[in-house]
C-alpha positions as a Python dict, from the first residue, in 0.01 Angstrom:
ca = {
    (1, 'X'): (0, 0, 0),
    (2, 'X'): (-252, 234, -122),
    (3, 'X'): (-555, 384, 138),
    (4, 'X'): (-890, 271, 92),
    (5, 'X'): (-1112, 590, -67),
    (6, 'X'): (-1355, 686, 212),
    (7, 'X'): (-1723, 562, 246),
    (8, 'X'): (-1959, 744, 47),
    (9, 'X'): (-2215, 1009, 240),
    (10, 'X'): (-2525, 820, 400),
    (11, 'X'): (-2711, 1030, 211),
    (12, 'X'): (-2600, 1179, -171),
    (13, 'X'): (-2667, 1551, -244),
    (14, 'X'): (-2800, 1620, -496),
    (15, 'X'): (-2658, 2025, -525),
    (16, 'X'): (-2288, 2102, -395),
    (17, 'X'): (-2462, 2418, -252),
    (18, 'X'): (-2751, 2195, -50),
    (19, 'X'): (-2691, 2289, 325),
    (20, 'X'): (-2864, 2175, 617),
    (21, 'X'): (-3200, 2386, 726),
    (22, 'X'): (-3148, 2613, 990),
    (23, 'X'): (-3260, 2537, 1347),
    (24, 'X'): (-3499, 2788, 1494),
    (25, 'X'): (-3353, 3001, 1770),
    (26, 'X'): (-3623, 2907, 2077),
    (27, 'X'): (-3506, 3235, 2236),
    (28, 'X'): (-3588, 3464, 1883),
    (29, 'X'): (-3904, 3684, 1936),
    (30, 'X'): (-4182, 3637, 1726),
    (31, 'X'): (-4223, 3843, 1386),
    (32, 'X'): (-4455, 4122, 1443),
    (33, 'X'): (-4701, 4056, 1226),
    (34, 'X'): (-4816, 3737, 1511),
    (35, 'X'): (-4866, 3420, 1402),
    (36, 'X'): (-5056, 3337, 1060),
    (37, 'X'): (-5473, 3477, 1078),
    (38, 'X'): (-5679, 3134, 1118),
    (39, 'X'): (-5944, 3081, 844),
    (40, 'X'): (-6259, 3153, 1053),
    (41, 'X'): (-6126, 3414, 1268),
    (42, 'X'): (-6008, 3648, 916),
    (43, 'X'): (-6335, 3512, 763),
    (44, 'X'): (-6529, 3707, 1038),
    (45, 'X'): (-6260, 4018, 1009),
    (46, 'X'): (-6349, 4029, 620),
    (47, 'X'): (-6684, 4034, 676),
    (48, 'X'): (-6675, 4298, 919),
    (49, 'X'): (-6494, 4506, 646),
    (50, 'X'): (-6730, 4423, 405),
    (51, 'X'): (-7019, 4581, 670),
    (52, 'X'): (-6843, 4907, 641),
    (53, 'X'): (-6647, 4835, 984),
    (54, 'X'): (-6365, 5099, 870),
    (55, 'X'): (-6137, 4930, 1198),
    (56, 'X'): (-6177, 4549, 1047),
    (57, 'X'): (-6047, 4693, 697),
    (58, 'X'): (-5727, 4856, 903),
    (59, 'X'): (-5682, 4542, 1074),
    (60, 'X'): (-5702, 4344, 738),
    (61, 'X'): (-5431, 4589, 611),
    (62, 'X'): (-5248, 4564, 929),
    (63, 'X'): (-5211, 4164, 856),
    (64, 'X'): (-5123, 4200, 474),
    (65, 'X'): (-4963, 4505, 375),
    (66, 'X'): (-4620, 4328, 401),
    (67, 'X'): (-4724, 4065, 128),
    (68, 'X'): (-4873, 4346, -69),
    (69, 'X'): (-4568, 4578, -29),
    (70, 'X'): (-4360, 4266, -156),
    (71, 'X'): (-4542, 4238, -457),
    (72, 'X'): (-4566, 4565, -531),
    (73, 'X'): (-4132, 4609, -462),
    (74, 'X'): (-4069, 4239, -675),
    (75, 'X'): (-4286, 4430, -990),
    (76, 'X'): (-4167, 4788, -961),
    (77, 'X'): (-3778, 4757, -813),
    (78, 'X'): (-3830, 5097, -648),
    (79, 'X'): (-3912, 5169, -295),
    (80, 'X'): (-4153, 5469, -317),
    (81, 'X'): (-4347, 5326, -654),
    (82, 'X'): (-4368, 5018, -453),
    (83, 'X'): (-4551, 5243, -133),
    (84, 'X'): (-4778, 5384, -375),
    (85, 'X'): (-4851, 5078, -563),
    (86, 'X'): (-4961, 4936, -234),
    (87, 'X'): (-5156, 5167, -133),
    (88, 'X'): (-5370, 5203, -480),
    (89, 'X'): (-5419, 4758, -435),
    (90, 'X'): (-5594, 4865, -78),
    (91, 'X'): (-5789, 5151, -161),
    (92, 'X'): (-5880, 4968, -478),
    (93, 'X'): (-5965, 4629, -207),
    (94, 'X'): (-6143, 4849, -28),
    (95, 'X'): (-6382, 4945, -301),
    (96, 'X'): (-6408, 4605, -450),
    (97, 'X'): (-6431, 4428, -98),
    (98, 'X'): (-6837, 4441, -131),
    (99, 'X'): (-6806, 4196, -511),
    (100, 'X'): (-6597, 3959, -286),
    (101, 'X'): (-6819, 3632, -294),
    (102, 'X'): (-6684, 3402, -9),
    (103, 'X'): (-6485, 3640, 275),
    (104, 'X'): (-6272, 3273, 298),
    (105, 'X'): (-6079, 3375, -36),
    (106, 'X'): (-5997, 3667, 64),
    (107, 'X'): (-5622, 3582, 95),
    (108, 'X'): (-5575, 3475, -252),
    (109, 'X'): (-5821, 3749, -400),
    (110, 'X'): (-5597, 4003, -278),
    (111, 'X'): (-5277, 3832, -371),
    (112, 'X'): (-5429, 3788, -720),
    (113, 'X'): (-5521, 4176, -703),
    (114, 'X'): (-5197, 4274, -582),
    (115, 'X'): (-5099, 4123, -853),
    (116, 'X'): (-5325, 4231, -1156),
    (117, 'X'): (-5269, 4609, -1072),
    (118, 'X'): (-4917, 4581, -1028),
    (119, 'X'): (-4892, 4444, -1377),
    (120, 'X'): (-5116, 4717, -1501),
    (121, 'X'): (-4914, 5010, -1278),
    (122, 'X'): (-4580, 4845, -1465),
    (123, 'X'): (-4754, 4871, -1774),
    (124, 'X'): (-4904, 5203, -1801),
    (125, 'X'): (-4545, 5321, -1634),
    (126, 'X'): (-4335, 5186, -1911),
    (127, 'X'): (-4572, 5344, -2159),
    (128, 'X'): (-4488, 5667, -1984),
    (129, 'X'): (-4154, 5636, -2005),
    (130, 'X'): (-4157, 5522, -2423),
    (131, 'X'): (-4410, 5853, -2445),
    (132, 'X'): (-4134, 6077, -2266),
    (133, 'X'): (-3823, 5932, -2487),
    (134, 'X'): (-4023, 5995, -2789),
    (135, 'X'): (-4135, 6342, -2680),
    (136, 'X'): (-3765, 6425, -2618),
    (137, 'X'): (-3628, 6288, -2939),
    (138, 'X'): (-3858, 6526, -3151),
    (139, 'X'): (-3792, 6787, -2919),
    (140, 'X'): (-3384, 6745, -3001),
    (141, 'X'): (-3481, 6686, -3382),
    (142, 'X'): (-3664, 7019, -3353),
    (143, 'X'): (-3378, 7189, -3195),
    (144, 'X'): (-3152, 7040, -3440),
    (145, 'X'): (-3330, 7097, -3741),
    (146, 'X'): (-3327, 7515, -3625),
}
């Protein structure tokens, strides 16, 4: 007598490689960048910056030079590009942080900053690099050609 197959999973996956989420570890200490900035208290931190208060801006760095840093590393690939590609997006913030309209966006103004001169740092790199091939092509052709 043949066995009956067995019951299909209350629930069907939809990927083979779908696992369960993880459960938070109670006992785990907390990252150490705190918990997440609440809308009014980085509004008032923003415009403290924007005064000129030179200790709100290092606090706003403080809080977000992690998400810069990863956006700088994801468009570069190289640690110490990456370092300095950060800290041209603050120093260029910092300049730019009196033109910010509402001090509410200033999350996703930054992000889309981080962004825009990343691309622009990637760019003007790469054209660097053609600029250096080319120079040591005619250089060989040059030495060749002698």
């Amino acid at each position: 007598m043949a066995k009956d197959p067995p019951p299909p999973p209350s629930r069907p996956r939809r990927f083979p490689y779908e696992a369960t989420p993880p459960v938070p570890d109670p006992t785990a200490t907390p990252a150490a960048s705190g918990p997440p900035p609440q809308p009014c208290e980085l509004a008032a931190v923003v415009d403290a910056a924007r005064s000129g208060d030179a200790e709100a801006f290092h606090e706003l760095v403080r809080r977000f030079e992690r998400l810069v840093f990863k956006i700088a590393w994801h468009k570069c690939r190289d640690q110490a590009d990456a370092e300095d590609l950060a800290q041209e997006i603050f120093l260029h913030a910092f300049r730019s942080l009196p033109f910010l309209r509402d001090a509410r966006a200033f999350t996703g103004w930054l992000i889309s900053l981080s962004h825009n001169r990343a691309n622009r740092y990637c760019r003007r790199r790469q054209r660097n690099i053609v600029v250096l091939e080319e120079a040591r092509r005619a250089l060989a052709e040059r030495a060749s050609a002698s």
